[in-house]
ZAMARNU-716564 format. One record per residue: z negated, y, x of N, C-alpha, C in turn. Coordinates in steps of 0.001 Angstrom, whole numbers, padded with zeros to 6 digits, always signed. Each point is the difference from the previous one (the first is absolute). Layout:
<rs>
ZYXZYXZYX;...
</rs>
This chain:
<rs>
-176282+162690+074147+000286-000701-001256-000290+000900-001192;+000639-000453-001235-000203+000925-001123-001506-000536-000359;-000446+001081-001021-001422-000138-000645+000402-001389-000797;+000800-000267-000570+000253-001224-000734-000061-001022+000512;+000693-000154+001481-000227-001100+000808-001395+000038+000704;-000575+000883+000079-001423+000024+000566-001170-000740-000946;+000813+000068-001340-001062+000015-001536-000218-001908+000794;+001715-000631-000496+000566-001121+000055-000969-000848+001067;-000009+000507+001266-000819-000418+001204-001080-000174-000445;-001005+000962-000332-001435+000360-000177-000258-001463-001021;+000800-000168-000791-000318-000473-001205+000365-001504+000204;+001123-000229+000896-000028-001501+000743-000745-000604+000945;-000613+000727+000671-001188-000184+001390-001034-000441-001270;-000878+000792-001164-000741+000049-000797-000122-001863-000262;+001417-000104-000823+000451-001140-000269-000448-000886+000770;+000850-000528+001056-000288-000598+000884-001588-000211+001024;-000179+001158-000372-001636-000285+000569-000905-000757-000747;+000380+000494-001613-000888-000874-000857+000581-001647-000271;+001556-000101+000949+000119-001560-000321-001565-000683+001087;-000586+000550+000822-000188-000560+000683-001924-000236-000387;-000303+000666-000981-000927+000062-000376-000248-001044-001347;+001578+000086-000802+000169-000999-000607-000246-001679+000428;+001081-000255+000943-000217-000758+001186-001184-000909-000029;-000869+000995+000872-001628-000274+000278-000788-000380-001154;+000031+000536-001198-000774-000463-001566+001040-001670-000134;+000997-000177-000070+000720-000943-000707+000032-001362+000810;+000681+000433+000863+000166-000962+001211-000666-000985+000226;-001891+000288-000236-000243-001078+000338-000752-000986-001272;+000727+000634-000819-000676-000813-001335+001431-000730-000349;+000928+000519+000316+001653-000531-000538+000768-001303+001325;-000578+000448+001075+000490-000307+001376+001067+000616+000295;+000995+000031+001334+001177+000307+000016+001061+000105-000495;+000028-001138-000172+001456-000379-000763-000150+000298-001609;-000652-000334-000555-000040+000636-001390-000079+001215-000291;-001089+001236+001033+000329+001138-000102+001227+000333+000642;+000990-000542+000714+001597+000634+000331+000623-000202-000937;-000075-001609-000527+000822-000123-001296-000331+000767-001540;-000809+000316+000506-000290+001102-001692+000361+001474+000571;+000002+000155+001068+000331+001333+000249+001681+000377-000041;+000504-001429+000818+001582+000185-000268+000441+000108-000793;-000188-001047-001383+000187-000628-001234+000005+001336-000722;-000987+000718+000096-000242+000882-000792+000897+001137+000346;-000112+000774+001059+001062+000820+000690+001535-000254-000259;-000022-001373-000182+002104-000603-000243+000031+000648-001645;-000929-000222-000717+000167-000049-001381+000460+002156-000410;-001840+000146+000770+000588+001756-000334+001032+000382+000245;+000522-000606+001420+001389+000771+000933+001416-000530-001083;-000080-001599-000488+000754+000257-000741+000320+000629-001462;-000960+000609-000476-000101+000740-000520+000556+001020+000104;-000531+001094+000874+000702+000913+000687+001729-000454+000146;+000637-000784+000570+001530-000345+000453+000475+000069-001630;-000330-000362-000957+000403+000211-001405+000190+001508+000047;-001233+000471+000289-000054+001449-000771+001362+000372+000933;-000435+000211+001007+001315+000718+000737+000969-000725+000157;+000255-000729-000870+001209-000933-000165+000586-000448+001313;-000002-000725+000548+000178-000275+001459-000525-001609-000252;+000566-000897+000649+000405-001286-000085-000259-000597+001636;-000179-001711-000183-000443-000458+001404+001226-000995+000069;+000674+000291+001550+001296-000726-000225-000426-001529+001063;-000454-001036-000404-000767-000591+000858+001260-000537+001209;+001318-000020-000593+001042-000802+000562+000540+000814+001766;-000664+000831-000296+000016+001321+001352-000796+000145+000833;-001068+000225-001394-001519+000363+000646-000525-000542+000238;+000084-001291-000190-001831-001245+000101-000032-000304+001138;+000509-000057+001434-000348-000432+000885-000917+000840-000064;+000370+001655+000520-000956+001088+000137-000875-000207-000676;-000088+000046-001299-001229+000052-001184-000741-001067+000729;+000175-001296+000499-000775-001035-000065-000798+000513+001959;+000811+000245+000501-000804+000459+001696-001154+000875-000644;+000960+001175-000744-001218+000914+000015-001359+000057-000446;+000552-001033-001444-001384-000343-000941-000894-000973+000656;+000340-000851+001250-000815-000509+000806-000518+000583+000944;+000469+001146+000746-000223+000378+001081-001025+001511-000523;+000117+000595-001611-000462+001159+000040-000563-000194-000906;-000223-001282-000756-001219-000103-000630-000577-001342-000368;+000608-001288-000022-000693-000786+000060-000685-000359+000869;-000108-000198+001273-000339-000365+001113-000747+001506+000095;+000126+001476+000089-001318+000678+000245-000903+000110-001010;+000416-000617-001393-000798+000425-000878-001291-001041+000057;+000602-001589+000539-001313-001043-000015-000774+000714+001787;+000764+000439+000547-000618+000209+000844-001136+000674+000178;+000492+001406-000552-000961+000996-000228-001091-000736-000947;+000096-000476-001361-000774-000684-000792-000932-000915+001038;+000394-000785+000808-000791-001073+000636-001100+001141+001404;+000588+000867+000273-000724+000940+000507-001191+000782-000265;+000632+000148-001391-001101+001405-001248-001267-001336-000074;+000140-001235+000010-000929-000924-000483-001279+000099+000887;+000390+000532+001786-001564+000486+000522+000259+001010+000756;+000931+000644-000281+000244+001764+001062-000296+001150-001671;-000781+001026+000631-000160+001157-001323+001340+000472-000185;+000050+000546-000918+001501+000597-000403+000983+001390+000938;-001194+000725+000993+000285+000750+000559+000113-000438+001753;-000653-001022+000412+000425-000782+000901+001677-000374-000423;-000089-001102-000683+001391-000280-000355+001124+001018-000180;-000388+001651-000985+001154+000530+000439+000656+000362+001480;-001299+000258+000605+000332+000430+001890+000665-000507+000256;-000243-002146+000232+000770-000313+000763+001994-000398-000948;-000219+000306-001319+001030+000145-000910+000911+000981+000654;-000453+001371+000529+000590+001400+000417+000486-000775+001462;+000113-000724+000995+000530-000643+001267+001587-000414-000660;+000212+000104-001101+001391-000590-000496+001359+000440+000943;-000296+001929+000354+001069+000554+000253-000022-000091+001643;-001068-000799+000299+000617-000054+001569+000151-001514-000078;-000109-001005-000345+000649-001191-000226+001900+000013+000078;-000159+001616-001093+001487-000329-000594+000843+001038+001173;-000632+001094+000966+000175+000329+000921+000854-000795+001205;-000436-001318-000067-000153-001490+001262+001236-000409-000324;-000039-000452-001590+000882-000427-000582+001247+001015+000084;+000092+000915-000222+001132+001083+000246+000672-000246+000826;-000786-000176+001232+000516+000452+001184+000438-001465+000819;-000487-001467-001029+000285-001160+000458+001646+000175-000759;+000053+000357-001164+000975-000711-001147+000851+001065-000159;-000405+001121+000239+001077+001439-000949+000446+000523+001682;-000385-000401+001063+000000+001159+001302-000242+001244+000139;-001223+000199-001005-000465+001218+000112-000792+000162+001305;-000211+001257+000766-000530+000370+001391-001281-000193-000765;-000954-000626+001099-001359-000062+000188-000722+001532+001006;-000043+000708-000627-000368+001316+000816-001073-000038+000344;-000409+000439+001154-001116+000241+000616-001798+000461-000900;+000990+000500-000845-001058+000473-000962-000225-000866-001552;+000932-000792-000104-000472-001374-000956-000044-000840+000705;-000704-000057+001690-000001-001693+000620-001873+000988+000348;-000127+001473-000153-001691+000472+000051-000645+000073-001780;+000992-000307-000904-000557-000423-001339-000363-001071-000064;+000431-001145+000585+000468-001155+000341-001230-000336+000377;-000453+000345+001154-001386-000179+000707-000644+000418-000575;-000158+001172-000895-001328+000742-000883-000780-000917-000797;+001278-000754-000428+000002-001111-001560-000341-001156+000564;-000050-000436+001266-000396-001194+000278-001574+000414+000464;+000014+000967+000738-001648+000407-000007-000749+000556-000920;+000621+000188-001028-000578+000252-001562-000584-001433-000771;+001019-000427+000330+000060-001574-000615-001383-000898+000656;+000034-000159+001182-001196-000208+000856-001224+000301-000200;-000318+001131-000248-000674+000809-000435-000993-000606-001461;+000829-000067-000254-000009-000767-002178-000704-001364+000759;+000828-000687+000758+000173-001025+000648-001890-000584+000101;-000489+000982+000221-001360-000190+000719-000814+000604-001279;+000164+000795-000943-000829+000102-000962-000740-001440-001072;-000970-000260+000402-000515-001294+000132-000984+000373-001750;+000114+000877-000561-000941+000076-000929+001026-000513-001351;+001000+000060+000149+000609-000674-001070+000164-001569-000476;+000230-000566+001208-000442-001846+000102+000009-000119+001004;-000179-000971+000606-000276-000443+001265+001059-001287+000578;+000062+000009+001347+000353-001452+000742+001561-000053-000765;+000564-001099-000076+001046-000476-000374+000658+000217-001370;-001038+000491-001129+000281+000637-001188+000870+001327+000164;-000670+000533+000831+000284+001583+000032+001712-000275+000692;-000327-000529+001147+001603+000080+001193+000873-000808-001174;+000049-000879-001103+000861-000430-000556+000251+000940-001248;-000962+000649-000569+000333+001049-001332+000678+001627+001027;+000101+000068+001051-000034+000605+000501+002205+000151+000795;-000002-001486+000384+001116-000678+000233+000728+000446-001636;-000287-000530-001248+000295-000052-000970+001067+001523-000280;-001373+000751+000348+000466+001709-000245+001370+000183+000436;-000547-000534+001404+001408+000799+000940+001014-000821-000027;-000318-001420-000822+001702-000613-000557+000594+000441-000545;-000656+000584-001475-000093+000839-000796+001226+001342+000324;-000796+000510+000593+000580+001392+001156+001615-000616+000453;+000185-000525+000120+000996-000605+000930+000881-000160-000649;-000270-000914-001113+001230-000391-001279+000412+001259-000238;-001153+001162-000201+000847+001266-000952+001109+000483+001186;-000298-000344+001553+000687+000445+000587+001164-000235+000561;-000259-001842-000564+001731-000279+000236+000712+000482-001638;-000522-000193-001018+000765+000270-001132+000868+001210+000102;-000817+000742+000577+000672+001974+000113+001143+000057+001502;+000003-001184+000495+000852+000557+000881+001232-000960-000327;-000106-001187-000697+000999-000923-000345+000747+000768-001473;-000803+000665-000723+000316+000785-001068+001672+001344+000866;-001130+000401+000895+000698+000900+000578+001659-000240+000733;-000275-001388+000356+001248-001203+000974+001142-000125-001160;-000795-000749-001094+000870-001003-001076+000288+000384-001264;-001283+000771-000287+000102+000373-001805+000014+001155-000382;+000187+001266+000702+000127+001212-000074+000585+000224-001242;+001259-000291-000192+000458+000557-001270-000201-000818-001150;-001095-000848-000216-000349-000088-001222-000821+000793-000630;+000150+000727-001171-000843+000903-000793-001623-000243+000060;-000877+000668+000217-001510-000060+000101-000584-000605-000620;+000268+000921-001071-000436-001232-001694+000535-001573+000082;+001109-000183+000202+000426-001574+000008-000622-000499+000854;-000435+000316+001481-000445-000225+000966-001633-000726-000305;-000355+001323-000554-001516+000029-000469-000387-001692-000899;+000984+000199-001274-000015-000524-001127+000553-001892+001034;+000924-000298+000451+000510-000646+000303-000878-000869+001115;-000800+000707+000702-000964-001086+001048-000829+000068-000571;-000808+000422-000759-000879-000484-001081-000131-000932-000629;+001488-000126-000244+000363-001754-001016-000246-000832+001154;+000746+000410+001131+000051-000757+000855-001226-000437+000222;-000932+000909+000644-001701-000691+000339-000781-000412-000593;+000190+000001-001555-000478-000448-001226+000279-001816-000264;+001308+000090+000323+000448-001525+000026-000205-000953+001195;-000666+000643+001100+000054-000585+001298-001297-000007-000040;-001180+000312-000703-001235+000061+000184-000421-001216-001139;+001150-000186-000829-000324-000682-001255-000694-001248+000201;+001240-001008+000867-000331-001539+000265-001533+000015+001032;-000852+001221+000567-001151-000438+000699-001008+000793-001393;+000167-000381-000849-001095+000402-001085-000769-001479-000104;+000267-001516-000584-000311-000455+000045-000733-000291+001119;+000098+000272+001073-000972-000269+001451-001025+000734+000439;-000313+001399-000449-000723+000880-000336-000522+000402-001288;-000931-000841-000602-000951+000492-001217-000831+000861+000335;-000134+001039-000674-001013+001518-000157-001441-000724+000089;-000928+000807+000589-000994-000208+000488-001159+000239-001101;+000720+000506-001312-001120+000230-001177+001176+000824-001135;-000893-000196-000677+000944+000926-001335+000505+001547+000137;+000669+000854-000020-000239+001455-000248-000642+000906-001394;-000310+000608+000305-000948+000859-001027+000800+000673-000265;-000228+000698-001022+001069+001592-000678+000209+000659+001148;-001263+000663+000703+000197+000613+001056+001110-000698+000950;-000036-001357+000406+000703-000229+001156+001807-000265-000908;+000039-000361-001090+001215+000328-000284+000434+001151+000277;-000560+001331-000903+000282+001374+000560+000553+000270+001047;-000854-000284+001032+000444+000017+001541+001353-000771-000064;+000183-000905-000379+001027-000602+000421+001252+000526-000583;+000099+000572-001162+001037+000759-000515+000414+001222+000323;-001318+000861+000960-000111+000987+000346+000973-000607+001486;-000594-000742+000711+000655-000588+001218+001778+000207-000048;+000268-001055-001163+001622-000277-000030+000566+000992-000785;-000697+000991-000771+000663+000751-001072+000284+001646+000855;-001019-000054+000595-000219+001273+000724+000449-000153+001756;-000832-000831+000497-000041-000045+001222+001190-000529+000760;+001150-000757-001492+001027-000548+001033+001043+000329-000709;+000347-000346-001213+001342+000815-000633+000058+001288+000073;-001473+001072-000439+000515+001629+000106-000253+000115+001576;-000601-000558+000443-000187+000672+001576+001557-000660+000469;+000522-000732+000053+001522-000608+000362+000901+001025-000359;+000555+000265-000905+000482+001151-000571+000021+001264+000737;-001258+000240-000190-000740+001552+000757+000601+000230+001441;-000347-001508+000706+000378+000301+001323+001364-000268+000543;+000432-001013-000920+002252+000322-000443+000603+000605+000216;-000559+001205-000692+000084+001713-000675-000435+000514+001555;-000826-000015+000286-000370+000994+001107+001153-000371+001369;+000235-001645-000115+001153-000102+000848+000862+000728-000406;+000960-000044-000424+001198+000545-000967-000319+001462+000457;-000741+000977-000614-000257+001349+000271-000455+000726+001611;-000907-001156+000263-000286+000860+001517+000126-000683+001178;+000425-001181-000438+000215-000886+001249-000777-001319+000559;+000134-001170+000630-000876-000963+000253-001621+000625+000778;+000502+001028+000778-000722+000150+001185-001263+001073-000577;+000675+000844-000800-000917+001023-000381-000793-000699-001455;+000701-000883-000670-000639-000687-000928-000830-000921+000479;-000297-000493+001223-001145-001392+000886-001206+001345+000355;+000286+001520-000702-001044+000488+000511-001370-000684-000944;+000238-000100-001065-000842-000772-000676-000577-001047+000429;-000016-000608+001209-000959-000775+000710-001583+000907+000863;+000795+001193+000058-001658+000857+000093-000883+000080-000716;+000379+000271-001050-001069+000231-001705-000325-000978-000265;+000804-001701-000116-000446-000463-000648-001567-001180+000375;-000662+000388+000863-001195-000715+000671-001060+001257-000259;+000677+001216-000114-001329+001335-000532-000069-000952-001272;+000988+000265-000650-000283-000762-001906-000930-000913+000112;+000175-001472+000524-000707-001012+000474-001526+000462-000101;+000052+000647+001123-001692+000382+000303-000523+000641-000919;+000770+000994-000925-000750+000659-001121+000115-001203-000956;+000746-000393-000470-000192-000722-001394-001419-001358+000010;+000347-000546+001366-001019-000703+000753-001521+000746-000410;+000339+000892+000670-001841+000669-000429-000212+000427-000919;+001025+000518-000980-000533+000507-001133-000204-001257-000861;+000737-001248-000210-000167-001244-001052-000638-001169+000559;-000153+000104+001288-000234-001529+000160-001521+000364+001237;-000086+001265+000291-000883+000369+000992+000131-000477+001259;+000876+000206+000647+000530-000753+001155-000450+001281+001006;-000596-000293+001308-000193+000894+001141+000974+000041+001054;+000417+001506+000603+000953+000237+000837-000871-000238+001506;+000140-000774+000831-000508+000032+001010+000420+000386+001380;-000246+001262+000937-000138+000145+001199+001370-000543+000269;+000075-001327+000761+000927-000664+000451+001146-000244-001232;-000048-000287-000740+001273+000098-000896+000225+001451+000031;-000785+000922+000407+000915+001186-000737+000613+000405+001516;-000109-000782+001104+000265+000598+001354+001367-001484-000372;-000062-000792+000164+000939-000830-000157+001278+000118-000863;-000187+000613-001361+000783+000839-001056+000313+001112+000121;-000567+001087+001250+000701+000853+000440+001183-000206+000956;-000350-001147+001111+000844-000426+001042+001698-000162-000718;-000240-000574-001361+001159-001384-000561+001116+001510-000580;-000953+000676-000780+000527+001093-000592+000567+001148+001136;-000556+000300+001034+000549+000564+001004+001238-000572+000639;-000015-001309+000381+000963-000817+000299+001197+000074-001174;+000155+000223-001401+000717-000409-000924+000669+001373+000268;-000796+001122-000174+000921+001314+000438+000286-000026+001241;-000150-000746+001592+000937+000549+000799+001573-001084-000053;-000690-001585-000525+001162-000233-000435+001352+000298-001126;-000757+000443-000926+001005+001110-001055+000637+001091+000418;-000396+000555+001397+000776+001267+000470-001031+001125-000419;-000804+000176-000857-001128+000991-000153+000300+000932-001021;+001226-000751-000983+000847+000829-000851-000599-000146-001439;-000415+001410-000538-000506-000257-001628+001027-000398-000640;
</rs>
């Protein structure tokens, strides 16, 4: 890849690691659903922003089926997920089992697109489920039925991103990135709307936790959306999902440097497994 697309990567893993740190501060003062709906809400507004600048338009009479799958499948539904997750998993737990996305969408490939299941993404396959396991049993984060359900949460989470990218890949290919971006945004913004009343925030936010939250939707989901658009477009789906390696290092640093979060033994043997597994299912290609 060029140094430019390397910059692009570095700087979206970054992103994305700190959604997850965001996450963990907000989440459980906002609950789920209010931190997705401020994260979407906010993300639809920048992105349309952006579709002005680059003059580019949303044709809903074409597009909205797509817009409406995707904005459910790639971010409303993972965004409460992940949110309902961050509420008792640390932020670097949660990215690990976040990084299981590309062998989900592996399954899915090979259920929906007939892509070959090779010998060597059905031993990623197994890495990631004994990675996962692994996490599975790290008992210092919550315990009993808390943990296996924030835990479940993750890897729903995981899952949505992984049907979105392969139904993207099936149905909506040639809609422009930006529209794409900008367009399920509205979508998950409006689909998260009618469960606001059923979910009241668990306390007020502070300056600080606004911050976060603008930082969340301003940064973490309109420019990181974009970023990783772009990296489709230029280097490809496959070499652009390399960004599921980096982005659980980010996690763990931003984790310890702001919130003092500890890397433990078994997560880091469990987060090696998932990440090993993600490159033999990717083909092992930078």
């Amino acid at each position: 890849m060029r140094a430019a697309d390397i910059s692009r990567l570095i700087v979206l893993a970054a992103l994305w690691g700190a959604s997850f740190l965001c996450l963990r501060i907000v989440a459980p003062l906002l609950g789920p659903i209010v931190t997705a709906e401020a994260r979407a809400l906010i993300g639809a507004v920048a992105l349309l922003v952006w579709l002005r600048i680059e003059s580019l338009s949303l044709d809903w009479r074409t597009q909205g089926w797509a817009l409406f799958i995707v904005g459910l499948t790639n971010s409303a539904l993972p965004f409460m997920l992940l949110s309902f997750a961050a509420m008792t998993l640390p932020a670097a737990y949660c990215a690990i089992l976040n990084a299981t996305s590309p062998l989900f969408a592996a399954a899915l490939a090979a259920l929906w697109l007939g892509e070959a299941l090779t010998p060597r993404k059905l031993c990623g396959i197994g890495a990631g489920v004994v990675g996962v396991a692994l996490l599975v049993d790290l008992h210092s984060a919550a315990s009993g039925a808390t943990l296996l359900v924030a835990i479940a949460a993750a890897l729903g989470g995981a899952f949505c991103y992984a049907f979105a990218s392969t139904y993207i890949k099936k149905r909506a290919a040639p809609i422009p990135s930006a529209v794409m971006a900008a367009g399920s945004q509205i979508c998950a913004a409006l689909l998260l709307l009618p469960l606001l009343p059923f979910a009241p925030w668990h306390s007020a936010p502070s300056l600080r936790e606004l911050g976060l939250i603008l930082v969340l939707g301003l940064f973490c989901t309109a420019i990181a959306y974009l970023l990783f658009f772009r990296l489709v477009r230029d280097v490809g789906p496959t070499r652009a999902l390399t960004v599921t390696f980096l982005v659980p290092l980010f996690a763990v640093l931003w984790g310890w440097l702001f919130i003092g979060e500890a890397l433990e033994l078994r997560m880091a043997e469990g987060g090696g497994l998932v990440v090993l597994a993600t490159w033999l299912v990717l083909g092992g290609r930078a």
